[in-house]
C-alpha positions in Angstrom: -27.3 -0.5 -25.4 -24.1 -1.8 -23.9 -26.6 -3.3 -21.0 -28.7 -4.9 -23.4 -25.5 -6.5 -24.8 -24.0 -7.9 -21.8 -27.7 -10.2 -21.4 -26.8 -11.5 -24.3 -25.4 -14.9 -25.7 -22.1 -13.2 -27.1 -22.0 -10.6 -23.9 -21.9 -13.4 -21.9 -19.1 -15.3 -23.8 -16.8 -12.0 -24.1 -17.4 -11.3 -20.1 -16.4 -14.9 -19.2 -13.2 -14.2 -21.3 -12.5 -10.9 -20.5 -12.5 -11.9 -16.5 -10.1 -14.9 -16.6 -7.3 -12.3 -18.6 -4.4 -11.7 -16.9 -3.3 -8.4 -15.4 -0.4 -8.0 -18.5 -3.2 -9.2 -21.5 -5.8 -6.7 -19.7 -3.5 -3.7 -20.2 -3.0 -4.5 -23.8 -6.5 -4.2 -24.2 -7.4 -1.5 -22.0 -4.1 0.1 -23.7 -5.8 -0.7 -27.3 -9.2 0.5 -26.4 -7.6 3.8 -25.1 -6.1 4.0 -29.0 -9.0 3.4 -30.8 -10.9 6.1 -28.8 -8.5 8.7 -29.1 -8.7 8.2 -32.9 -12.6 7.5 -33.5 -12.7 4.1 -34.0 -14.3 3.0 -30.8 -17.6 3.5 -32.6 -20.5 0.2 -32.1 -17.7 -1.3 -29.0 -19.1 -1.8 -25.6 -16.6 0.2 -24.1 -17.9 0.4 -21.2 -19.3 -3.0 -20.4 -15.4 -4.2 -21.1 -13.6 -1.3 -19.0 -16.1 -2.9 -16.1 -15.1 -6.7 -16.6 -11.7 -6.2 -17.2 -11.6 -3.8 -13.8 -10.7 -6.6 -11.4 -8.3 -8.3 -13.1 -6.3 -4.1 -12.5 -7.7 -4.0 -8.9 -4.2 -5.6 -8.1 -2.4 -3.4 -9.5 -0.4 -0.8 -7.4 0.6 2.8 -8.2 0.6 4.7 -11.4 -0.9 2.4 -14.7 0.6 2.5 -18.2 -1.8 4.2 -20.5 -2.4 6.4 -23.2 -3.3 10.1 -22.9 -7.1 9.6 -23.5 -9.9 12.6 -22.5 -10.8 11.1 -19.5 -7.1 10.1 -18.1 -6.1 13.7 -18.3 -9.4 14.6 -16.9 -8.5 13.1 -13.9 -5.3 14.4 -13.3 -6.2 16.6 -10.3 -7.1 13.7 -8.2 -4.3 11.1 -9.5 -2.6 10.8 -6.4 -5.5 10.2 -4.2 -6.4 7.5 -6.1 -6.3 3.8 -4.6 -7.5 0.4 -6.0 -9.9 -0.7 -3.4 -10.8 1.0 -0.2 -11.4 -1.3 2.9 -13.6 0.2 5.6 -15.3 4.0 5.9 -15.2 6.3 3.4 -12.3 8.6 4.4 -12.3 12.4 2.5 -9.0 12.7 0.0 -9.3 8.9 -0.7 -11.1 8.0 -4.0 -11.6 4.6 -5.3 -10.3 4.0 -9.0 -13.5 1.9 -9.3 -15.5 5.7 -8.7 -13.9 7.3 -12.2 -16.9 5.5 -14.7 -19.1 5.9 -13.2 -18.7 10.0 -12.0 -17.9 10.2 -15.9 -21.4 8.4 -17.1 -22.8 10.8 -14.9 -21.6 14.0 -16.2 -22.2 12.4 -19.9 -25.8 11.2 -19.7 -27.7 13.1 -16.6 -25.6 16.4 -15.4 -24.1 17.3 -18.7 -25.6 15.7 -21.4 -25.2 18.6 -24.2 -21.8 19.4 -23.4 -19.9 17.0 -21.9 -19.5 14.4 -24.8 -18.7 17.7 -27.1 -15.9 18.6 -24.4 -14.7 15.5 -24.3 -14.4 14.7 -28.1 -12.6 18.3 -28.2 -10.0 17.0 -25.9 -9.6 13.7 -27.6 -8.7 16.1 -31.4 -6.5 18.4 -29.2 -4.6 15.0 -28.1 -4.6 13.9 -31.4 -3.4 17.3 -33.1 -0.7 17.6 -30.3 -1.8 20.8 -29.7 -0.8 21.4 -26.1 -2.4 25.0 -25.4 -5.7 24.5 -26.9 -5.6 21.1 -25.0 -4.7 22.9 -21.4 -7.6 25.1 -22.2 -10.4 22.8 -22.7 -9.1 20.6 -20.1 -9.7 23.0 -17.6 -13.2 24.3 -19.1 -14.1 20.4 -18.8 -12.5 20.1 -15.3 -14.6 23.4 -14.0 -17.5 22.7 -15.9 -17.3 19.1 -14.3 -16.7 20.6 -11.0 -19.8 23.0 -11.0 -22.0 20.2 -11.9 -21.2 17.6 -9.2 -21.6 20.3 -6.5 -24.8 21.7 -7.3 -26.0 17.6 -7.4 -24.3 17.3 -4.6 -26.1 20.3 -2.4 -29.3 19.3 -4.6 -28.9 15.7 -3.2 -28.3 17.2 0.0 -31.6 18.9 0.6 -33.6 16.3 -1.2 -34.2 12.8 0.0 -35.6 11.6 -3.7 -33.1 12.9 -5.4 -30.0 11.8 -3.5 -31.4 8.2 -3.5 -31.7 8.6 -7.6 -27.8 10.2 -7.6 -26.8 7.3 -5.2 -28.6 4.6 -7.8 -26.4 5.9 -10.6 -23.1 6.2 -9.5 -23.7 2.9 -7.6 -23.8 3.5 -3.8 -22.9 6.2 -0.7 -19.2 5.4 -1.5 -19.1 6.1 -5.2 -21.1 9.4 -4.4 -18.9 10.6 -1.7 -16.0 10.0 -4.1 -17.9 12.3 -6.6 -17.8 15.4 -4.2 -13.9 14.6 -3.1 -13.5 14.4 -7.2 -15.8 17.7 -7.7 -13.5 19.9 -5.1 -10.4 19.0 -6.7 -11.5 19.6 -10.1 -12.3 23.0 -9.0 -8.4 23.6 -8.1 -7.4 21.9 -11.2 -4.9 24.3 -12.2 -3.6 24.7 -8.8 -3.3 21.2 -7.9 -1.5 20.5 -11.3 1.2 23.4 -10.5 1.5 22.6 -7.8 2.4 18.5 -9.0 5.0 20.1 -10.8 6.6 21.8 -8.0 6.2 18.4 -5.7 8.2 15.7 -7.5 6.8 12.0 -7.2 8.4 10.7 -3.7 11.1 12.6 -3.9 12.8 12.0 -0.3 12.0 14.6 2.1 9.3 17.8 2.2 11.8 19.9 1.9 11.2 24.2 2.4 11.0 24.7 -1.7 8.2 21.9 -1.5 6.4 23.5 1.8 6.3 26.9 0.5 4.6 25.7 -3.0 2.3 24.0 -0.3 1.5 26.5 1.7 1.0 29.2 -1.4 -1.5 26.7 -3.0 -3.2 26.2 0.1 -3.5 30.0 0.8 -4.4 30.7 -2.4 -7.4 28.0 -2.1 -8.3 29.1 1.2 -8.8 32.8 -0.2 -10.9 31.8 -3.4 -12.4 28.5 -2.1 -12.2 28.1 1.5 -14.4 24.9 0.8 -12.0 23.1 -1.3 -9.0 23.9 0.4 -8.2 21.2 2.7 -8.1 19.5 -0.7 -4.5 21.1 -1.5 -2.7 18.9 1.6 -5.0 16.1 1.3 -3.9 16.0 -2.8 -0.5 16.5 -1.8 -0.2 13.8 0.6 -0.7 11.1 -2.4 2.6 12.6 -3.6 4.9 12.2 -0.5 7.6 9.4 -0.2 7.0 10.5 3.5 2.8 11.7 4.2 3.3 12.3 7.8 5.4 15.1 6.8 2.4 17.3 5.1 1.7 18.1 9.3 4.3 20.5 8.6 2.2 22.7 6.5 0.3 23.1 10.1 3.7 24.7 11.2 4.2 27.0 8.1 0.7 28.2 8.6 0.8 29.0 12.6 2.7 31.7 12.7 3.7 30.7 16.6 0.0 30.0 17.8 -2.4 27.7 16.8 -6.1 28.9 15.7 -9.5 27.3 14.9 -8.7 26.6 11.3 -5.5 25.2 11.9 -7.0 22.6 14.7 -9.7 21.7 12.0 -7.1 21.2 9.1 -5.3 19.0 11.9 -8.0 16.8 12.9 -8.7 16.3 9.1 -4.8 15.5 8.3 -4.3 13.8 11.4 -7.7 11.3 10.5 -6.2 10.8 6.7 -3.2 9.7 8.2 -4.7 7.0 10.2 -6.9 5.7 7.6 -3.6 4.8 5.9 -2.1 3.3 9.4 -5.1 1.6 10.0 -5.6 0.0 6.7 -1.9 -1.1 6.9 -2.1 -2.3 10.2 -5.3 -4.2 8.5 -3.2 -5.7 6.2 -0.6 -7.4 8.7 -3.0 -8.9 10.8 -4.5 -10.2 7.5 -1.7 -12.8 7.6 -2.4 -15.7 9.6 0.9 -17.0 11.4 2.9 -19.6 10.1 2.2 -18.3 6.3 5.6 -19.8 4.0 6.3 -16.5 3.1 6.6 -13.2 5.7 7.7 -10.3 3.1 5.1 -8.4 2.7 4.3 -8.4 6.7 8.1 -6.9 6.8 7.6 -4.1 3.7 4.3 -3.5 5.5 5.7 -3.7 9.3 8.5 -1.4 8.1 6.4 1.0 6.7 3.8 1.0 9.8 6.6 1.7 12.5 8.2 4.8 10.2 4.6 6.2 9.5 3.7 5.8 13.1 7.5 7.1 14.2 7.2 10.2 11.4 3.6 11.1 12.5 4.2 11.4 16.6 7.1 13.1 16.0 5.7 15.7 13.6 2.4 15.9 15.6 4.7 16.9 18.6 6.4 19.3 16.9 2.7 21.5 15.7 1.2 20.2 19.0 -1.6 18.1 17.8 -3.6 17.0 20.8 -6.2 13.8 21.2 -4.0 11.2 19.0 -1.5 9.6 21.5 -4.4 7.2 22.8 -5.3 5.9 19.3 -1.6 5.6 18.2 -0.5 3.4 21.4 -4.0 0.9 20.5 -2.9 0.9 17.1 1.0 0.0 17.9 -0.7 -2.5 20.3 -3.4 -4.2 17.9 0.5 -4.5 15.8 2.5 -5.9 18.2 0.1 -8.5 19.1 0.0 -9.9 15.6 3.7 -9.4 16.1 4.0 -11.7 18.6 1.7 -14.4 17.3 3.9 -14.0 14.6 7.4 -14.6 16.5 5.2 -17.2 19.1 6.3 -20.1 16.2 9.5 -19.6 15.8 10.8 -21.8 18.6 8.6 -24.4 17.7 9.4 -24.1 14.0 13.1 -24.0 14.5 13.5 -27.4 16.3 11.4 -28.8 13.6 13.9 -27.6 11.1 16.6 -28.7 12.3 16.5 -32.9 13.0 17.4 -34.5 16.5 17.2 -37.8 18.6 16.8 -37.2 22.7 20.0 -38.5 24.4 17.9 -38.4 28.1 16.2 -35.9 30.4 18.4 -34.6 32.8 17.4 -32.5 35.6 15.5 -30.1 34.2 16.6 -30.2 30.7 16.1 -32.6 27.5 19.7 -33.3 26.3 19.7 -34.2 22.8 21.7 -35.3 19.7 22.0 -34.0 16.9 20.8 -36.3 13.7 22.7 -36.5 11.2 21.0 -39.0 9.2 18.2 -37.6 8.6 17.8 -35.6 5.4 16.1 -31.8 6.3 12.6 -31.1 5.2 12.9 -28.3 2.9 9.6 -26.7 3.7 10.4 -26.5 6.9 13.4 -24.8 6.0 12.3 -22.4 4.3 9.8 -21.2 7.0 12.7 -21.1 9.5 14.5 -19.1 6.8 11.5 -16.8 6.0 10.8 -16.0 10.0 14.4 -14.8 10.6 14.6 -12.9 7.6 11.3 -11.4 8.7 13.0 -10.4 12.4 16.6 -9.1 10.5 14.4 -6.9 8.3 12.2 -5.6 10.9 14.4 -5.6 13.8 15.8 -2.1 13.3 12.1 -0.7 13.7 11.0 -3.0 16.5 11.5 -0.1 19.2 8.4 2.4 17.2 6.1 -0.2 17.7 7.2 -1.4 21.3 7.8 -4.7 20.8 11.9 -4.7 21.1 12.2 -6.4 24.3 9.9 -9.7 22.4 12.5 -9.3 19.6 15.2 -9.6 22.1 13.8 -12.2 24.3 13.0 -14.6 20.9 16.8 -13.6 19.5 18.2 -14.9 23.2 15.9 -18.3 22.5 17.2 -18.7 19.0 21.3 -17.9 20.0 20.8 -20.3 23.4 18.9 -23.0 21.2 21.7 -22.8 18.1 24.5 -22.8 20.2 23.4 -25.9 21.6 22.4 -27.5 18.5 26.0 -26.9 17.1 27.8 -28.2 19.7 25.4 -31.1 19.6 26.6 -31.6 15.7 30.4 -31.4 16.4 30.3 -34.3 18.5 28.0 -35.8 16.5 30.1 -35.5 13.6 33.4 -36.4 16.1 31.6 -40.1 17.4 30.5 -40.9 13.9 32.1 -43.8 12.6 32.8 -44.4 9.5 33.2 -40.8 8.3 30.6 -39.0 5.9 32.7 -38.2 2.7 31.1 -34.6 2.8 29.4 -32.9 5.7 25.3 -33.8 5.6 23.3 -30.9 4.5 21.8 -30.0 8.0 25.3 -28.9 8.6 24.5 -26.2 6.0 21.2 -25.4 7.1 22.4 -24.7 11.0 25.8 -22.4 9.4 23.0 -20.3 7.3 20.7 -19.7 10.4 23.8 -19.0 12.2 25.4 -16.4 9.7 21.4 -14.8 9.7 21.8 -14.4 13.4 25.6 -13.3 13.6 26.9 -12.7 10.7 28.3 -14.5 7.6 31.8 -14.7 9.7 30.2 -16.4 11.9 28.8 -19.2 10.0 31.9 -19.5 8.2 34.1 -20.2 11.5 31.3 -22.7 12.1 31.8 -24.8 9.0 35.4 -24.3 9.9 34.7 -26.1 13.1 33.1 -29.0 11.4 35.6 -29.4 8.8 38.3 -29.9 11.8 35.3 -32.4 13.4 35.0 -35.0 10.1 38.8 -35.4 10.4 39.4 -36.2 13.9 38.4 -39.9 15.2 36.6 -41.0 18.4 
């Protein structure tokens, strides 16, 4: 039905409207859809065909999304924190796409469950309604397990029968969507487990500290007892909740008892190969920026966050003795520091852009210059200089985990060497010139604010001090 509608005159219309919405308007609606089905009144709306054009207008959107407490929200509680907008690259297990949830749901409803999943569903939605918290814990769970059962035995089915995993794969739309179905099928199994256990983790809370580990390690034991299968799901779950991930290796140390084993190595590898899907993909991300972009944030939130998880994992791999990862770290750090350096590579160049001169001469083997000061600077350029050595200030502090500290020292030396100069060049300037400016041009302020980024805001001050004493004295 809702297929049939979007080939038509008016499904065309709404889709073209739906996909120009922005992100704020396409919560409202998503946020008044979620209403009317909680109360009923979704009845003859193609919910589905606007949940799917309104779905990459929330692709953007990062972390946890306002929403109402609809069937298939708490549903998926088990596997919230594992969730992520868009996945670049290989499937990777205890990483499911948000685009995955539909259609694993339309699944269950129309082929795997069709005579009990709509009834469980609509039970949910009156127990929300009703407020009625126990009777809605207990036919979440009988939904979550019931869910759970079905998806596996599709998924072994699928497994042993060509025909049938190529119908399966036709349906949930692909070998990504379908590997996201099993991740989603073992944690629905531990649904009660994984949702203590989110209650005894809080949210990216600081550090994994022994209270958190020992939750951890009960959950996982307890999984490993009744469900050996789905128990590398408890870390992998877990992870999603950590202000720092590379600190669920330490679950490896809780578990050891002072020697390693087979099933400890094989819970490494697996956390170990989670953890570089997120490094890689980050990693990803920064070279994504060509250099000489206006604006170098992001590449610093996402530098910063590359050299701690890369710090945080070698040091916690040491400590449970994870083997067979130094190699792939130190490419990784490298791939980094050469988009690094491309990165710093302009800043010379963009720097005596910014900052306007006239050549005096060439002497020996130096071009001595003047500083011009009639010349008004070129904002843009500005603003890159600005952006690139707020960039290096941010990221500076972390430049030693991804070994490229010596290129931040050696560009810091070409910036001090090269300002120096180009102050001095100023106060004579400004000492020569005749008749006197009535206030001091604004490259003055431009070279002060590099100067204070470099060295301090004392610095710059004593600088415009400088020049100050310069525009009174005469030639």
């Amino acid at each position: 039905m809702e297929k049939e509608f979007g080939d038509t005159r008016e499904g065309a219309k709404l889709r073209a409207y739906l996909a120009a919405l922005p992100e704020s308007m396409a919560l409202k609606l998503l946020a008044g859809l979620e209403r009317a089905m909680i109360a009923g009144g979704d009845k003859g709306l193609p919910v589905d065909f606007i949940r799917e054009t309104i779905r990459p207008a929330l692709r953007s959107l990062e972390g946890r999304r306002p929403g109402f407490a609809t069937a298939q929200r708490l549903f998926c509680l088990p596997f919230e924190d594992v969730l992520v907008n868009e996945r670049r690259g290989r499937k990777i297990r205890g990483i499911v796409e948000r685009a995955s949830i539909q259609p694993v749901w339309d699944v269950l409803r129309h082929d795997l469950l069709p005579d009990t999943f709509p009834d469980l569903s609509a039970r949910v939605s009156r127990h929300i309604l009703k407020q009625d918290k126990e009777a809605l814990g207990a036919s979440l769970s009988v939904m979550r397990r019931s869910a759970a059962a079905a998806l596996l035995e599709a998924a072994r089915h699928a497994d042993e029968n060509a025909a049938y995993r190529e119908t399966m794969m036709e349906r949930l739309g692909g070998e990504g969507p379908a590997a996201d179905a099993r991740d989603m099928a073992y944690m629905l199994s531990l649904g009660d487990d994984l949702l203590n256990l989110r209650e005894r983790l809080p949210f990216k809370a600081g550090d994994l500290d022994d209270a958190g580990l020992r939750a951890l390690r009960e959950a996982y034991e307890r999984a490993l007892e009744d469900a050996p299968e789905a128990a590398p799901y408890v870390p992998l779950a877990a992870m999603g909740r950590l202000a720092k991930p590379w600190q669920i290796l330490r679950l490896l140390k809780a578990l050891q008892h002072g020697e390693t084993n087979s099933a400890g190595e094989t819970l490494g590898a697996e956390l170990t190969e989670r953890l570089f899907a997120e490094m890689e993909e980050m990693a990803a991300d920064i070279a994504a920026h060509r250099p000489g972009v206006m604006s170098l944030d992001a590449v610093a939130d996402e530098t910063v966050w590359l050299a701690n998880m890369s710090k945080g994992f070698s040091d916690e791999a040491a400590l449970v003795r994870l083997t067979g990862w130094e190699e792939r770290l130190f490419g990784l750090r490298q791939q980094v520091s050469g988009v690094i350096g491309d990165h710093l590579a302009r800043f010379e160049r963009d720097l005596h852009l910014a900052l306007p001169r006239q050549k005096a001469g060439i002497y020996g083997h130096g071009v001595v210059f003047r500083a011009d000061l009639m010349t008004r600077i070129d904002e843009a350029r500005a603003e890159k200089v600005r952006a690139q050595l707020r960039f290096v200030m941010e990221t500076w502090h972390r430049a030693d985990a991804l070994g490229i500290a010596q290129l931040y020292r050696d560009m810091k030396n070409m910036m001090d060497e090269y300002l120096t100069r180009y102050r001095e060049a100023l106060v004579n300037e400004l000492r020569l010139m005749q008749p006197k400016p009535a206030e001091l041009p604004d490259v003055v302020e431009l070279t002060s604010e590099l100067t204070g980024f470099l060295d301090g805001e004392e610095a710059g001050e004593i600088f415009r001090r400088r020049l100050r004493v310069a525009l009174q004295e005469t030639a």
